[in-house]
Structure formats: C-alpha cells, structure tokens
MIFI-759405 format. One record per residue: x, y, z of N, C-alpha, C, O in turn; residue in three letters. Coordinates in steps of 0.001 Angstrom, whole numbers, plus 500000, padded with zeros to 6 digits. Layout:
<drenros>
XYZXYZXYZXYZala ...
</drenros>
This chain:
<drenros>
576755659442521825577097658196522529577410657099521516576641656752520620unk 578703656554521766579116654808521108577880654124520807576911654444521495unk 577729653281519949576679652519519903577032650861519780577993650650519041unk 576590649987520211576968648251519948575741647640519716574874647582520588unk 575593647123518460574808646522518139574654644953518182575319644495517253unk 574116644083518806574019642525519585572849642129518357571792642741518203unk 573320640935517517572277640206516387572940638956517411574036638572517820unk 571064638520517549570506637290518351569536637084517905568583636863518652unk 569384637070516570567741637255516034567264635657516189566857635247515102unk 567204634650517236566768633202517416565414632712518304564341633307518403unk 565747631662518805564316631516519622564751631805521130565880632201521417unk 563606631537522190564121631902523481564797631334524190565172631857525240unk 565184630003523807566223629524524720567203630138524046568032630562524851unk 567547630430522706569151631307522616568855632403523272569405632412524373unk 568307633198523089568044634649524047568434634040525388569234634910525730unk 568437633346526181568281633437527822570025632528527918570924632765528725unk 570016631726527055571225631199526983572648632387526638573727632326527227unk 572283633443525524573116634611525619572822635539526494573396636581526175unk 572028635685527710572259636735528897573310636406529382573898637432529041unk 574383635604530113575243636202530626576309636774529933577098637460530583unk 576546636566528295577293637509527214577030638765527563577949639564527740unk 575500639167527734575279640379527746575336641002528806575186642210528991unk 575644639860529825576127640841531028577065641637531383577261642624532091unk 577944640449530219579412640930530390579943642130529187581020642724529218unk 578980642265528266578952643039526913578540644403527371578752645317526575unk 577877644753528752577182645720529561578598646083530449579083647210530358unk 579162645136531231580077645806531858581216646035531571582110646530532257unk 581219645382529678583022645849529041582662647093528571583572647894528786unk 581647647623527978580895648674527298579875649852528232578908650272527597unk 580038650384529655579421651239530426579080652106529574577880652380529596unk 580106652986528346579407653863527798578545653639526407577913654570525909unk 578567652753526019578029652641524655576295651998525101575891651173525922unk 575760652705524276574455652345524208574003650846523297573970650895522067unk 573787650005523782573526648417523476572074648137523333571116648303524087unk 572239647552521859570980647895521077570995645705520885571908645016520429unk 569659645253521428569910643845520426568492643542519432567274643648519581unk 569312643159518483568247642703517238567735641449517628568709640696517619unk 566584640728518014566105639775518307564531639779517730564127640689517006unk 563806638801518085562428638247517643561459639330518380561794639439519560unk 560348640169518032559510640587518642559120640498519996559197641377520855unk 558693639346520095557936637975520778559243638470522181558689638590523274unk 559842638573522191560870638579523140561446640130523735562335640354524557unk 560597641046522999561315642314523460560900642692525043561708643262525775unk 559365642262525556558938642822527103560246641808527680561270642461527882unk 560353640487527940561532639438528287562862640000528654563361639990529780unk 563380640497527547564828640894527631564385642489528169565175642844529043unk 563624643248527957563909644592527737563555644635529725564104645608530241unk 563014644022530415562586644224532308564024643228532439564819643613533296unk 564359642151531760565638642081532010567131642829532777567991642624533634unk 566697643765531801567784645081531963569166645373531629569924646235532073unk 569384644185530473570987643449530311570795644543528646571957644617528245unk 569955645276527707570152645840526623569420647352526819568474647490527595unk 569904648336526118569246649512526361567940649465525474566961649923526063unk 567714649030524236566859648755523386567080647853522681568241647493522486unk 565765647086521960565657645943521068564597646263519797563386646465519705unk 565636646200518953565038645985517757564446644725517050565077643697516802unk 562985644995516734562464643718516263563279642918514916563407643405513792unk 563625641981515230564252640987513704564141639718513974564434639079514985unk 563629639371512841563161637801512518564679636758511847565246637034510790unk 564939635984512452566356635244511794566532635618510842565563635621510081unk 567426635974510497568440635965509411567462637141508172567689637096506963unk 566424638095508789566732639458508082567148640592508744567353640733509949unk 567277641560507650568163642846507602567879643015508976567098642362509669unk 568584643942509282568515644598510736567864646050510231568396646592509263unk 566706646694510883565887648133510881567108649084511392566905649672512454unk 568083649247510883568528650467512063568704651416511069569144651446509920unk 568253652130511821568354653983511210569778654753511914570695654162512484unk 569673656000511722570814656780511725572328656061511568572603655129510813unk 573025656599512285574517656846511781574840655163511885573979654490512452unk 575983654509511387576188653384511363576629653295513069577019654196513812unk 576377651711513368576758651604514658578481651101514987579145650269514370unk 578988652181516517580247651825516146580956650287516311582074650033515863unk 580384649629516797580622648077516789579529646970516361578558647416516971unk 579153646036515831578360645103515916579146643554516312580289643139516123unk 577899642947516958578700641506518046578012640666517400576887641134517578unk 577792639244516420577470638843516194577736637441516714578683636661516607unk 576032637390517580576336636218518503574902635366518203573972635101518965unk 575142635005516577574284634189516034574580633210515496573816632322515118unk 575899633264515386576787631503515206578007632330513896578196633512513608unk 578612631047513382580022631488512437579710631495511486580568631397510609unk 578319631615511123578308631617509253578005632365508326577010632947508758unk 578325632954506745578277633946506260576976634872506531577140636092506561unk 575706634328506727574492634521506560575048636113507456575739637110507247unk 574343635600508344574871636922509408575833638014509592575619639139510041unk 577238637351509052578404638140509579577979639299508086578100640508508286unk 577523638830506737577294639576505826575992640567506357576116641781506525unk 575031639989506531573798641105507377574255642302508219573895643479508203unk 574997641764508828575556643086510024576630643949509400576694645172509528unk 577605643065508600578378643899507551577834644840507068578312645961506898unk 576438644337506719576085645630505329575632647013505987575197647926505285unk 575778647133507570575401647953508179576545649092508184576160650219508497unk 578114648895507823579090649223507870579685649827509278580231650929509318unk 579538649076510303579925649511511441581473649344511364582047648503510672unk 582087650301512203583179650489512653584081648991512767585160648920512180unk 583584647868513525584334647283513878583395645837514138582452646146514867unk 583363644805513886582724643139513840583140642748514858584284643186514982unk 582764641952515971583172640883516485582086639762516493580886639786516769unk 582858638858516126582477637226515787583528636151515561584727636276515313unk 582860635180515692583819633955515435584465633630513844583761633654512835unk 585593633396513844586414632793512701586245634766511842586285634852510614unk 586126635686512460586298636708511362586614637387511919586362637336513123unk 587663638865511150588631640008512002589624639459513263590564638672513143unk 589252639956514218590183639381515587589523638305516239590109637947517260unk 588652637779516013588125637133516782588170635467516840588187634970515714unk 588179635055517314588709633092518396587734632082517294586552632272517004unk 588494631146516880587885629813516407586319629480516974585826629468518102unk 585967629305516068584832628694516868584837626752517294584887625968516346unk 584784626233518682584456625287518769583221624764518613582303625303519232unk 582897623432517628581696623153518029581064622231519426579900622153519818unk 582576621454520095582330621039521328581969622086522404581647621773523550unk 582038623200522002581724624197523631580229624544523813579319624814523029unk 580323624440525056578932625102525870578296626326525134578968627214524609unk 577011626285525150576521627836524114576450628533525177576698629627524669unk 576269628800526522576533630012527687577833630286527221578086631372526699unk 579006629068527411580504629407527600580483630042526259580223631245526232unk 580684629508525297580938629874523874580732631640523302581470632331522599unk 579670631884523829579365633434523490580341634461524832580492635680524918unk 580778633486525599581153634539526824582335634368526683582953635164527390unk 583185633508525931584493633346525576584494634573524421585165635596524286unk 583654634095523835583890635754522211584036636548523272585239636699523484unk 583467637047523930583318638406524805584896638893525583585469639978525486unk 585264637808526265586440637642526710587665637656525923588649638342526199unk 587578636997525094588823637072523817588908638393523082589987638982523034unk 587642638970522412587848640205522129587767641812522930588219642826522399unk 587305641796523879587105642899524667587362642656525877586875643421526710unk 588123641629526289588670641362527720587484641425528564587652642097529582unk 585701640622528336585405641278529306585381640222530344586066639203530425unk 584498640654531080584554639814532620583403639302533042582515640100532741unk 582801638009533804581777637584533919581652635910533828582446635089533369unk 580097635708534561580534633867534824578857633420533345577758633965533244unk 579340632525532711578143631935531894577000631540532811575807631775532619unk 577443631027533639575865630539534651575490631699535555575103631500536706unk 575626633108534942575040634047535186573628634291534503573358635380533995unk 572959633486534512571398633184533710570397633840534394569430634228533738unk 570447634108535972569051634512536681568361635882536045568909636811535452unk 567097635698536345566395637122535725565554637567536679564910636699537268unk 565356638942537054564777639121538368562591638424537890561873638114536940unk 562583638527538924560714638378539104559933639461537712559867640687537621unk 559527638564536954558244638833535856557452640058536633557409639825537841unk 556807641314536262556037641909536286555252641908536935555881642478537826unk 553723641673537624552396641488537807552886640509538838553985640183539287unk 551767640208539011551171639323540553551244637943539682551121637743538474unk 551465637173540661551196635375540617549890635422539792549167636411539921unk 549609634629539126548321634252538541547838632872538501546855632534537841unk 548350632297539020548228630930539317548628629816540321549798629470540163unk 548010629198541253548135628609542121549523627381541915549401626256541429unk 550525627876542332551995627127542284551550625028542012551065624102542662unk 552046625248540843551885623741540250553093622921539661554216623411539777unk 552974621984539181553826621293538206552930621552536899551790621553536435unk 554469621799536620553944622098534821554675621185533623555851620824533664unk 553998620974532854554859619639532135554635620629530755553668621383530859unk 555218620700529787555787620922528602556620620047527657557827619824527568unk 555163619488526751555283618426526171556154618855524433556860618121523742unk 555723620296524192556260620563523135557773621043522829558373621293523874unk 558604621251521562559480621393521304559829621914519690558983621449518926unk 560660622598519115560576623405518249560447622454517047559874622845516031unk 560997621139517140561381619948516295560958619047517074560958619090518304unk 560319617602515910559790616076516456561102615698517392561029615269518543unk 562511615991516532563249615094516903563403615244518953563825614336519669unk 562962616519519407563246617319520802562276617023521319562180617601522402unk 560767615852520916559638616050521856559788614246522263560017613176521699unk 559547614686523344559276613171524107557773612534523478557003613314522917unk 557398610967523625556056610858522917555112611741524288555338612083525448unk 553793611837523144552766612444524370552064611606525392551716611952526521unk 551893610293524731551783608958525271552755609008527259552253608874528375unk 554036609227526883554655608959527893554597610231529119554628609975530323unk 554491611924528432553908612832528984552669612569529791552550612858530982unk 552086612202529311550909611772530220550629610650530992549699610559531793unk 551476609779530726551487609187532146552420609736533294552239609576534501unk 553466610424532674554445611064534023553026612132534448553075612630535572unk 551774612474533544551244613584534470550063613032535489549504613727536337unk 549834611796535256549594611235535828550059610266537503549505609959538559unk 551265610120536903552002609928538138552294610949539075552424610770540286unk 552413612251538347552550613324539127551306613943540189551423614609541218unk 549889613348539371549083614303539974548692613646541347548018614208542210unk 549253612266541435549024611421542430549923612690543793549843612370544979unk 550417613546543539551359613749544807550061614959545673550171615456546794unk 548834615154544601548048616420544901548687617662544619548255618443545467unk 549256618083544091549910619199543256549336619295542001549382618370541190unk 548655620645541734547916620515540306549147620810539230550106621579539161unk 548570619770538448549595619594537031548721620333535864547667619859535441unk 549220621395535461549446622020534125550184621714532827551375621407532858unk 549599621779531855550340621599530767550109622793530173549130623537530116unk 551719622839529543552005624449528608551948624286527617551654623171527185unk 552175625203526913552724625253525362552476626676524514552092627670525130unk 552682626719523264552073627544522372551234627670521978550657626627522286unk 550220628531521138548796628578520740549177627345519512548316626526519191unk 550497627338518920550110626090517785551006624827518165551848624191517531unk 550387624698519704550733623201519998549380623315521234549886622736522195unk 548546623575521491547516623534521726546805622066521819546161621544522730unk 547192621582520451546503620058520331546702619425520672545975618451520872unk 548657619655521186549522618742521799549155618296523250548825617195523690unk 549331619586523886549233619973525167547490619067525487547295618344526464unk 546572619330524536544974618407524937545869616998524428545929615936525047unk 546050617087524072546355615226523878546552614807525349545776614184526074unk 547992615386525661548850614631526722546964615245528262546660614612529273unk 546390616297527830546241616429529170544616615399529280544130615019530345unk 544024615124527878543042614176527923543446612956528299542742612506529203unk 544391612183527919545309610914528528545520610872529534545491609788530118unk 545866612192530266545776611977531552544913612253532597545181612094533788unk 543776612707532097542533612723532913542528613969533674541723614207534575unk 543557614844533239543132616062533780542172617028533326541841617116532144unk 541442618200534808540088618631534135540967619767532832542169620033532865unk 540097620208531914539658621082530636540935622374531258541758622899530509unk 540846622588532358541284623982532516542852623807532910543433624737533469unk 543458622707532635544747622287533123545401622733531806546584622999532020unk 545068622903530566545389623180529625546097624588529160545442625285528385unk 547100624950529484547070626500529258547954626765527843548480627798527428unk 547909625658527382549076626447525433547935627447525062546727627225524979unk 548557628489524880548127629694524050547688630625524824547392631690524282unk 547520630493526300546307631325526581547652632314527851547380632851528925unk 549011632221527161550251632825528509550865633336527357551026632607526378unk 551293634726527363552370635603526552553671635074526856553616634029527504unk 554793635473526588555933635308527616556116635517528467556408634575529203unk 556088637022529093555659637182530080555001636840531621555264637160532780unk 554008636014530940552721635595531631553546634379532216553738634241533425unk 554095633363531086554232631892531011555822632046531802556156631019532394unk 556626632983531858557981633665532769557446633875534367558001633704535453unk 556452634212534075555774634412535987555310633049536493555435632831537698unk 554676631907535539554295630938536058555353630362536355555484630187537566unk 556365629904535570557757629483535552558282629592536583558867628680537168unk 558095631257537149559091631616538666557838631253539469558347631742540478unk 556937630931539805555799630480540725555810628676540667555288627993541548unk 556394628201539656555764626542539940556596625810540977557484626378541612unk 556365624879541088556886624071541832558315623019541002559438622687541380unk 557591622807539870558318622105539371558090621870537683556990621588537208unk 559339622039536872558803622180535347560026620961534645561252620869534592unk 558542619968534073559509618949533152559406619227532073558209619473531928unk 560029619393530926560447619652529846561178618565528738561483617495529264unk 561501618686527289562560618734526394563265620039526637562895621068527201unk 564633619625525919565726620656525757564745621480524551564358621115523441unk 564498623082525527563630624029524828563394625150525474563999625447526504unk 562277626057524802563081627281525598562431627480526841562776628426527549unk 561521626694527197561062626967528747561927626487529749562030627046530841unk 562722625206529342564008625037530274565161626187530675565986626108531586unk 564979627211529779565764628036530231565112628936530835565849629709531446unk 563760629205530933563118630104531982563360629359532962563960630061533776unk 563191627931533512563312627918534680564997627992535221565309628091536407unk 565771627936534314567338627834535128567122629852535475567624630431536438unk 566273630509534394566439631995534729566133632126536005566733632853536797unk 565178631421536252564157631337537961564704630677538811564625631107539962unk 565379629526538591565436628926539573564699627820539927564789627232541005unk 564030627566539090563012626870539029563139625345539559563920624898538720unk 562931624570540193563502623159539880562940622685538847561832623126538540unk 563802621281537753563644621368536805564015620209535794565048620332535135unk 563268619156535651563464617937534993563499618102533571562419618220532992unk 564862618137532729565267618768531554565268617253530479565965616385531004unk 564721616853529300565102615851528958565694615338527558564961614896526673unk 566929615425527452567632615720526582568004614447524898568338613282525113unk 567930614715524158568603614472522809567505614902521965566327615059522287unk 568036615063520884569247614373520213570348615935520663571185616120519780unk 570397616534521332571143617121521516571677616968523194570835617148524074unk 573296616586523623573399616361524892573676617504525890574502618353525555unk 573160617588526895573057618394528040574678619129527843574785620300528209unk 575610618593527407577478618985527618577190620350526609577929621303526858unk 576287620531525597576210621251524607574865622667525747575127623817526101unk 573991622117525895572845623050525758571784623194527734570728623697528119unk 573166622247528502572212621955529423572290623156530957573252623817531347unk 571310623089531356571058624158533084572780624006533995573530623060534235unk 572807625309534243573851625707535258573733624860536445572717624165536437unk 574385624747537316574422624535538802572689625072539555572209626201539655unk 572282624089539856570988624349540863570108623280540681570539622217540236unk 568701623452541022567864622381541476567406622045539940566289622349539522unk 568397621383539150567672621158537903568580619351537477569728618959537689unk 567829618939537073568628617395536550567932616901535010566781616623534674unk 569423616952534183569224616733533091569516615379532604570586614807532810unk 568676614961532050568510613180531846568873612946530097568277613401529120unk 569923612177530163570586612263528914571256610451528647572321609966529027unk 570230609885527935571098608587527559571703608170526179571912607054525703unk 571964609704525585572788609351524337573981609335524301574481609628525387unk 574844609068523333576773609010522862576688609896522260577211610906522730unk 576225609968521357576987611292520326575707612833519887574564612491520190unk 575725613326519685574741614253519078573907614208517726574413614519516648unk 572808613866517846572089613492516763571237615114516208571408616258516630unk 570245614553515043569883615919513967568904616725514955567699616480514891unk 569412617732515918568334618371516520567296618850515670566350619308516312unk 567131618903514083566263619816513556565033618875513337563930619382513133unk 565210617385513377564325616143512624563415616518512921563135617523513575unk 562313615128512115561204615433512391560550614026513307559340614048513530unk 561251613007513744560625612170514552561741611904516013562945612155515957unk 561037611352517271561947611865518760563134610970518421563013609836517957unk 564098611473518646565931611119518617565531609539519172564485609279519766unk 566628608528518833566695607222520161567494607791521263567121607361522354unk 568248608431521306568703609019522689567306609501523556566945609052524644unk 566585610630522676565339610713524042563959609204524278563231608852525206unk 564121608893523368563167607051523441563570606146524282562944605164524679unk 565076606633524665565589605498525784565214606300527241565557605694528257unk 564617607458527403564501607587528785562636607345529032561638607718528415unk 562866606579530184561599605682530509560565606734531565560837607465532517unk 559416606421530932558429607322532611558738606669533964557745606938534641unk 559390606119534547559808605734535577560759606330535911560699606828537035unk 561828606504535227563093607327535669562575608773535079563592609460535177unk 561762609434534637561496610951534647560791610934535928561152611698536823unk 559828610135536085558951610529537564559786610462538685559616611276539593unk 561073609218538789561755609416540317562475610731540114562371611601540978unk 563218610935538997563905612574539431562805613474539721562732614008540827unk 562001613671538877560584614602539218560242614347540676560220615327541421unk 559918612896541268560038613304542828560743614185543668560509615047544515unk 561896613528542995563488613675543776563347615237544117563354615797545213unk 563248615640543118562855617219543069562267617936544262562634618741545118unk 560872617073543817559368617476544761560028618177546227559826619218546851unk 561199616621546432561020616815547475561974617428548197561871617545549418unk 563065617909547466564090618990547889564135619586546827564687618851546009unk 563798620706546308563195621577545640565019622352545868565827622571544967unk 565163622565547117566511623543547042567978622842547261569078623351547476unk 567516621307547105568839620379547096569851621137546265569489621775545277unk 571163621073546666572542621044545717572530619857545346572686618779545919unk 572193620383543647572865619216542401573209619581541519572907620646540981unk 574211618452541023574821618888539632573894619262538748572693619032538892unk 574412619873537766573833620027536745573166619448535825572189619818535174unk 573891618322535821573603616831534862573732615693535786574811615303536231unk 572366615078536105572473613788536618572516612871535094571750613312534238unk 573202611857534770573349611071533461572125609598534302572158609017535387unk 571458609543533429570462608166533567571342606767533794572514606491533538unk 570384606103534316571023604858535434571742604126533833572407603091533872unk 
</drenros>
C-alpha cells in the first residue's frame, strides 16, 4: 500500500485547525495509508478522530521515527520554512507537497490557517472539501461532570492571556447566573487557574488545570454550556463540539485564527497583528473590557444555538 506522510508536529489548536486538510487529504488519497507526525499528547485526539490511519509521536521540528521503505508522498503542513521542508526531505519520499516548493502555491500570510492548508490540498491534488469542516464526533467515556461554564484563563504566550484580575471577575459575574463555573488549564498553569478561581470566590474544587488529559478536558468541552477563552487550543475544541464560545482575540486577529460559522463570538479590538509569541497581554486584548466579555457570554447563555457570525467585532 501507497503511503502519505502529514508533519503537523505543533500544538492543539494547529492539530484541530488542520482537520479539515485531512479530511480532504483522506478523500484525495482512499488508497494510501496516512500516517501524521504530531505531539504525543495528541495521538488518543486525532487517532478516535478517524481523519489518519496512524500517528507517529514528534516533537516540533525533530526527525520524524519512520521505519521501513521511504514514504511515497510527504505533505508538509507545518508552515513554508526550510526547517521542515529539509526534515521530511531527508526521508527521501517520492514526492513533497508544500508551500513555495516543487508544484506547490505561494504561501499567503493574509490567509485563514483552516483555508490555507486546504488550499495546498486543492492546488496540488485537486482535492475536495469545506475548511469549517472542524466537528469531531463525541470523546470516549461518559460525561464526568455536571455541564458548566468553563473559563480558560491560560495561553501558550503572556502576549494571548487576558489579565487574571479580569478572568475573575467575568467568573464572578458568571456565577451569578447559578451555573457552576470551572476553571481549566494545564498541570503548569495550575497557579493560574487558583489565582483567577481564589479572586473569585469559587469553592477549591472549581479548579480543574491538571487534573483532565485531552481527552478528558475534549468531553468536558462537548458537555459545557459555555467556554470563554484566549485565542488557544481549547477554542478549537469547542468550534470541534460545537460548543458555544466566547473567543478573545490579539495580538493575533480572529481574520487569521478565528471559529467557523456557529454559536461562537470572537471579540477582537485590534488593527493590525501584533507578536503572538510575547511575553506581556497585546493592547489589542487590554482593550476588551469585563463588561463586554460578560454581555456576549450572556448573549450566549441564552441562545446557546443562535445563528452567528463568526466574528462579532467589539462595540
């Protein structure tokens, strides 16, 4: 059997942001067996997915583990720069597709990262398929938690986190509706997540960073009621779910990184695109106020299955 090898070795919002590539990388390719190199941490995620036949563990930007015969294509849908296109090279597959190399399309940096990887797909292998093809069926196991609002104060970079100060009073405003409010995170934002949830006077057990796999924290996601966020990768579990979903954006703008069509509103009061990697919050996300996160967060509450755009832009 053909083989196609997919390097995505990033965090989980690129993983969920390249599923509908791979939807369409599945139905240009029926016979080839589709292998993707990605982060550990992410193989149960993608692999009940059902969009790759196997995943090989790889950490950004090292070698790829693959054994036997070289693979007959590799897709490199980790961006346009030597780092990578040389990594997958050295594998000597048959044939590359990527941006700015062999046959393959310019890369824009104005385009959508759904659109952007599903255009490679389209330009080189004619395939077929819509980017806001993001949904992922139902997580594994049973509910484990009584349907809440969940706030997710953390983000991979300072410049992507709202203050915790202001987290906790939106969780505060929130808990006024009687809906128990949770706070998420990672085991090493833990401290974060007690900050915002001591400020806001919620009990000890509202706390859950560290104590949800992916998995786990993918089932709560499709169970809550409602998940506010930074642009990060739990925003893209809930566009996977369906989730409704108060997204809050810079230094990077929603036109670049933001939720498909559905019950999600992304709050964005910047002009241009600032250093997503920094280390203190963008002024694009400092200009959005706990007053205008809590009325969309109502807004939500209270039509959960309203048709809305994608991007509501702040008053």
């Amino acid at each position: 059997m053909r083989t196609a090898l997919v390097y995505r070795a990033l965090g989980l919002g690129d993983l969920l942001a390249g599923v509908p590539a791979l939807r369409m990388l599945r139905r240009a390719l029926p016979r080839h067996r589709i292998v993707l190199a990605a982060p550990a941490a992410q193989t149960r995620l993608i692999t009940f997915a059902g969009v790759v036949d196997q995943v090989i563990s790889t950490e950004e930007l090292a070698p790829v583990a693959w054994t036997g015969s070289p693979p007959d294509l590799v897709i490199d849908l980790h961006g346009n720069g030597p780092a990578s296109r040389d990594l997958l090279r050295d594998l000597d597959p048959r044939r590359v597709i990527g941006f700015d190399q062999g046959d393959g399309p310019a890369w824009d940096p104005a385009e959508h990262e759904r659109e952007r990887w599903c255009r490679l797909l389209v330009e080189t292998l004619g395939a077929e398929g819509s980017p806001d093809d993001v949904r992922l069926p139902r997580p594994p196991g049973p509910a484990s938690h009584t349907p809440a609002i969940l706030i997710h104060p953390g983000a991979a970079s300072g410049s992507r986190r709202w203050p915790p100060d202001r987290f906790a009073d939106l969780a505060t405003r929130l808990a006024i509706t009687g809906t128990p409010v949770l706070i998420t995170g990672s085991s090493g934002e833990h401290d974060l997540a007690e900050d915002v949830r001591r400020r806001a006077g919620l009990p000890p057990e509202a706390n859950l960073a560290g104590t949800t796999d992916l998995i786990e924290l993918a089932a709560l996601v499709d169970d809550t009621h409602l998940l506010v966020s930074g642009d990060t990768g739990i925003a893209h579990l809930a566009s996977a779910f369906a989730t409704p979903s108060v997204i809050l954006f810079g230094p990077t703008p929603p036109a670049l990184w933001g939720p498909p069509p559905g019950p999600h509103i992304a709050l964005w009061r910047g002009t241009d695109t600032g250093d997503p990697h920094g280390s203190h919050p963008d002024p694009a996300l400092l200009r959005l106020t706990v007053s205008e996160v809590t009325a969309a967060s109502l807004r939500l509450l209270r039509e959960p299955s309203g048709s809305l755009p994608p991007t509501v832009p702040s008053a």
